[in-house]
C-alpha positions in Angstrom: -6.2 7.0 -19.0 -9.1 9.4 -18.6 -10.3 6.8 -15.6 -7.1 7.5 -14.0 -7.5 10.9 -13.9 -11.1 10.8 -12.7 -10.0 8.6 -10.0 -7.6 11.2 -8.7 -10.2 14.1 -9.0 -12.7 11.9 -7.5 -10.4 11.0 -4.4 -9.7 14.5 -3.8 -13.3 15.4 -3.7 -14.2 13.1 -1.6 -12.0 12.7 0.9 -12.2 17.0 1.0 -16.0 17.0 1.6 -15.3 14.4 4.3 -13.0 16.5 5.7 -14.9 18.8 6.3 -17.9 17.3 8.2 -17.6 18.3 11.6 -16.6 15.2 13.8 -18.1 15.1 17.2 -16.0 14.8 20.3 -16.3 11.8 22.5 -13.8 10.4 25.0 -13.9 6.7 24.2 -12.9 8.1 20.0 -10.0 9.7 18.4 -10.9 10.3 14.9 -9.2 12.3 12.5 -6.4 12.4 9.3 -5.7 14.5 6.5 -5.9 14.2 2.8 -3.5 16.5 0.1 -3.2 17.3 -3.3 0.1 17.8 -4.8 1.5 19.2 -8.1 4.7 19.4 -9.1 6.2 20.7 -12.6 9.9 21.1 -13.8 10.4 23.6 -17.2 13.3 23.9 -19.5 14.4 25.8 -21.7 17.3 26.2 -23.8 19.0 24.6 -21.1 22.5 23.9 -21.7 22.9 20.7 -19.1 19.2 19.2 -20.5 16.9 17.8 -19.0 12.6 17.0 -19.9 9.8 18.8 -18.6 7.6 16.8 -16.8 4.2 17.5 -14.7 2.7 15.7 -12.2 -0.3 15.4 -9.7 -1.0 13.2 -7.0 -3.2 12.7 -4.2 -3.1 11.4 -0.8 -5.5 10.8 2.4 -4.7 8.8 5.5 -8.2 8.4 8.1 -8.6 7.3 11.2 -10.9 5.9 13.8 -9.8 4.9 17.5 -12.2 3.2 20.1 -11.1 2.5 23.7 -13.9 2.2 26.1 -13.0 -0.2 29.6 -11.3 -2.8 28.7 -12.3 -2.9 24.5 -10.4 -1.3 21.5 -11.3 -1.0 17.8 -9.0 0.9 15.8 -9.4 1.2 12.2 -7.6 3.3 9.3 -7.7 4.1 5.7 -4.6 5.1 3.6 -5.2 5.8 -0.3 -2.6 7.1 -2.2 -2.6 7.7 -5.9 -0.4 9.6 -8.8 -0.1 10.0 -12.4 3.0 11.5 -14.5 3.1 12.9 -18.0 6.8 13.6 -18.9 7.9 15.8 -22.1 8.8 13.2 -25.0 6.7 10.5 -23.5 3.4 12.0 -23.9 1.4 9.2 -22.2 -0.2 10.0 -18.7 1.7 7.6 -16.7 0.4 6.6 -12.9 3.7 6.6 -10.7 1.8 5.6 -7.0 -1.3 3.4 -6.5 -2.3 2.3 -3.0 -5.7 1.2 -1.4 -5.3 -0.1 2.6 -7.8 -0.5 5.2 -7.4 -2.1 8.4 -9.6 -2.7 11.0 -8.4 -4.3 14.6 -10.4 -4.8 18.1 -9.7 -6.2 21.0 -10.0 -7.1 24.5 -8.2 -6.3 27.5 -6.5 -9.9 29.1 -3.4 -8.8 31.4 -2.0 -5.1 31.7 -1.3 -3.7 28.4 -1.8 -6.9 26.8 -4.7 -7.6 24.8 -6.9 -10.8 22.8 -7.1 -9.4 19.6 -8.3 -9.8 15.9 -7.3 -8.3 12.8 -8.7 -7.8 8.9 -6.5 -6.0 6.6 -7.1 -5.6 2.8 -4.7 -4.1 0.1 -5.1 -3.4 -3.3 -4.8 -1.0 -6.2 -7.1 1.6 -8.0 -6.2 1.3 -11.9 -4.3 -0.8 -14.3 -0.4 -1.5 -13.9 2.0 -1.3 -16.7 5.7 -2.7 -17.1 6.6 0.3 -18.8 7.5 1.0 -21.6 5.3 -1.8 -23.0 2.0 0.0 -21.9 -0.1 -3.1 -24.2 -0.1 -5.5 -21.6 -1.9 -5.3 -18.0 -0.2 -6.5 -15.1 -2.2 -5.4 -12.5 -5.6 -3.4 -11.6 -7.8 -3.2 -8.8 -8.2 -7.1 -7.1 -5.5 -8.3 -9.3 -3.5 -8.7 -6.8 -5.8 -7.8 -3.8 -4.5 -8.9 -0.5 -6.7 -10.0 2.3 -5.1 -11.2 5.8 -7.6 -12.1 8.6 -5.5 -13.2 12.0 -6.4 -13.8 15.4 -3.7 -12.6 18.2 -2.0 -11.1 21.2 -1.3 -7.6 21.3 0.8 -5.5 23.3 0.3 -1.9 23.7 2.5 0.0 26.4 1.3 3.7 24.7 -1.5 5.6 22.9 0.8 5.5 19.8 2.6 2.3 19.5 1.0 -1.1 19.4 2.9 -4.8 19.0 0.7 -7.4 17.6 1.8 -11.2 17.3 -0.4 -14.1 15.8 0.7 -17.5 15.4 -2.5 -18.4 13.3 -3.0 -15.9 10.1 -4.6 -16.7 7.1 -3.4 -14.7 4.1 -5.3 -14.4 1.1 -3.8 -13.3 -2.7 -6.7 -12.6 -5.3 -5.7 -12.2 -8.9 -9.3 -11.5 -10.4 -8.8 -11.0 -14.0 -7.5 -14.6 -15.8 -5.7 -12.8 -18.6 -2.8 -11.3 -15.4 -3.3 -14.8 -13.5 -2.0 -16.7 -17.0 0.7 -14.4 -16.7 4.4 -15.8 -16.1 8.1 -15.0 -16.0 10.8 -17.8 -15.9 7.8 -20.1 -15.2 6.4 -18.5 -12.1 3.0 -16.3 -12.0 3.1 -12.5 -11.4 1.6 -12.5 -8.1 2.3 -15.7 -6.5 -0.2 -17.8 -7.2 0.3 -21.3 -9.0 1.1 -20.2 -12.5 -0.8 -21.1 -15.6 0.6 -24.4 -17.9 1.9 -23.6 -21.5 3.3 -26.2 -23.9 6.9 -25.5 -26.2 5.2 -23.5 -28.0 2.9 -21.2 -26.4 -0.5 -22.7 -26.5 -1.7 -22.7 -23.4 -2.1 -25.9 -21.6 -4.4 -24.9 -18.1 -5.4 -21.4 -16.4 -3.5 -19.4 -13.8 -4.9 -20.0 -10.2 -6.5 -16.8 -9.4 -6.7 -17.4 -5.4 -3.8 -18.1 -2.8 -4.2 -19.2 0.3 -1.6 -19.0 3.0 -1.5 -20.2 6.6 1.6 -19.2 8.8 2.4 -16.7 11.4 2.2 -12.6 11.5 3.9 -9.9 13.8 3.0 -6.3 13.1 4.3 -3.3 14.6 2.4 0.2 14.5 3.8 3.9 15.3 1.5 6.8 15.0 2.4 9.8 16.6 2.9 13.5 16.1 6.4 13.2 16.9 7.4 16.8 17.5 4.7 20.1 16.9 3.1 20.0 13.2 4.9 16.8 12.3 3.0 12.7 12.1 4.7 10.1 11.8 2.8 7.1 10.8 4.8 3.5 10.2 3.6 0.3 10.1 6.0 -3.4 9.5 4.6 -6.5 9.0 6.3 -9.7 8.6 4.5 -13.1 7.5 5.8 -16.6 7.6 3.9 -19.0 5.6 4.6 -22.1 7.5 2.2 -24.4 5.8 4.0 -23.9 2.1 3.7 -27.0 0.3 7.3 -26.1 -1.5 9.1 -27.1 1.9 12.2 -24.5 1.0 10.5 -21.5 1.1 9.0 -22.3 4.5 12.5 -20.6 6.2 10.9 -17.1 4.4 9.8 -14.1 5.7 7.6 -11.9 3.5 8.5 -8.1 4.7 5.8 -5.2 4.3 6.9 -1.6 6.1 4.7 1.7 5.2 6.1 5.1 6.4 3.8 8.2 6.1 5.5 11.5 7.9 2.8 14.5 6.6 4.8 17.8 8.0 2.1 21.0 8.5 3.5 24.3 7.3 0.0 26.2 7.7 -4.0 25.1 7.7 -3.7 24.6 4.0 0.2 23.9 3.2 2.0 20.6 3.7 4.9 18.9 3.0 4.7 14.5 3.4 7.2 11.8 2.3 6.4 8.4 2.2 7.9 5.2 1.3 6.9 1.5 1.0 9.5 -1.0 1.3 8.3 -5.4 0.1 9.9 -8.7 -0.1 7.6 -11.1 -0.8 9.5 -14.4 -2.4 6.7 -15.6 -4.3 6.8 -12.1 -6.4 8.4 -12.5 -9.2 10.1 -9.5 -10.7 11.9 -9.2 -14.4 15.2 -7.3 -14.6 15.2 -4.6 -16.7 18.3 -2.6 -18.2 18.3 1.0 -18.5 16.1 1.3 -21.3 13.3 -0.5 -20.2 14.2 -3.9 -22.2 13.9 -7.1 -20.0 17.3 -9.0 -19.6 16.2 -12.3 -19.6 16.7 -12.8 -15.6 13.8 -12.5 -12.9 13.5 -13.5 -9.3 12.4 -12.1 -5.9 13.6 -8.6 -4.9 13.4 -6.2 -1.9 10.6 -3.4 -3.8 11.1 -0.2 -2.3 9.3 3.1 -3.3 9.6 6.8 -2.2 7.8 9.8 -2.8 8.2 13.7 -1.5 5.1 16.2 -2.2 4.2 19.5 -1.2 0.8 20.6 -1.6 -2.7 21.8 -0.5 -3.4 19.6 2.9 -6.9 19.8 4.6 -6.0 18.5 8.6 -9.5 17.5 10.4 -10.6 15.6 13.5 -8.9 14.3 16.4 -4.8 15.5 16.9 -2.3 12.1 17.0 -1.4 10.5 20.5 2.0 13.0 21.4 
């Protein structure tokens, strides 16, 4: 767990002595973000109702980089989130958020507000994933999954801050790099969608995990990123995919569902307050039911994922202001 940790410090670092370089102005750019570090810590003591003291740190950085020059845009952005936990009668160091997204989008100016674009977006993880509380066996780390979607599309654009983007012909990628998660499977299905590894009646393994995906279907995004009132960016992002060339004919009629929300809330130069949440369907996920200790039921299956988080911390604000 000590990696974990120096990830966190090392994120922080960063992302502070980035913020702090002095950005030049130009009219065709709009560069800017903010990146925070968080604590929180609950004590008790002799406390009649109970409860466990916990501490936890976490830190956050959203970047980006806007080009409009004529009739071209490139519009880029970085959003790295990451977290760890230590509770008081579990005394493990626990990560509780784990993010890595860049995206990177140009285009080209073909009717008014309308616009010939392509897209790369990448998704991943910083450090090993856990099915707590069975902390023995990996179920994720960084490029297992990683996500890559390339797509070439229309987009529509009516503001600064708002941006429709529609592709009929989007290849998604789904790379499990480590064998040992890919061999992984729950009620006969792999972790992370890819065609599972073989095991006979009694265990021995049969054939490997796939550890690539490829899918070929259609992709609608819809971005918001404004500073909706003074002091206050919002930042959302949904994505829906349709893998219209599944060779399982059923799960054609699917939609996978992907919506980020980011809302950082200034109090001063140095004080913030940001909650986020991240909401997935993705049918070919598989996840196993747990009851309220932990213990696996026996079930698993597809389910909506949804994750929130609330943090008030040190926030370092630099570049370019949000479209208002």
């Amino acid at each position: 767990m000590k990696k974990s940790v120096l990830v966190l410090i090392a994120l922080g670092f960063s992302l502070s002595s980035f913020g702090q370089d002095t950005l030049a102005r130009d009219t065709t750019w709009i560069r800017g973000g903010f990146a925070s570090l968080q604590f929180n810590q609950t004590s008790f003591t002799n406390w009649a109702a109970g409860g466990e003291n916990s501490y936890s740190m976490s830190g956050l950085a959203f970047v980006f980089a806007n080009y409009h020059f004529g009739k071209n845009y490139w519009n880029s952005y970085a959003n790295l989130n990451y977290g760890l936990i230590s509770t008081q009668y579990d005394k493990t160091i626990r990560k509780n958020t784990d993010l890595i997204e860049l995206q990177s989008k140009a285009g080209h100016e073909i009717g008014k507000k309308f616009y010939f674009s392509g897209l790369l977006n990448f998704r991943s993880q910083f450090a090993n994933g856990y099915i707590y509380p069975n902390d023995s066996v990996v179920v994720s780390k960084f490029l297992a999954p990683g996500y890559l979607t390339a797509s070439i599309g229309v987009e529509w654009k009516p503001v600064d801050y708002f941006a429709l983007y529609v592709s009929p012909t989007t290849g998604r990628f789904t790379f499990v790099t480590d064998q040992q998660i890919a061999d992984q499977v729950v009620n006969g299905a792999s972790l992370w969608g890819t065609d599972p590894a073989v095991y006979d009646t009694t265990g021995a393994l049969i054939s490997h995990g796939k550890t690539i995906r490829t899918e070929f279907g259609a992709y609608l995004t819809a971005i918001f990123l404004k500073e909706v009132v003074k002091n206050v960016s919002v930042a959302s992002k949904v994505q829906l995919f349709n893998n219209y060339t599944d060779k399982n004919k059923p799960n054609r009629k699917n939609v996978d569902v992907l919506w980020d929300l980011l809302v950082n809330m200034k109090i001063n130069n140095w004080l913030s307050a940001y909650l986020s949440g991240n909401l997935i369907y993705d049918n070919d996920i598989v996840i196993q039911d747990l009851d309220d200790n932990g213990v696996p039921t026996g079930t698993a299956g597809p389910r909506t994922q949804f994750k929130e988080s609330f943090g008030l911390g040190l926030t370092l604000n630099f570049g370019d202001p949000l479209p208002k």
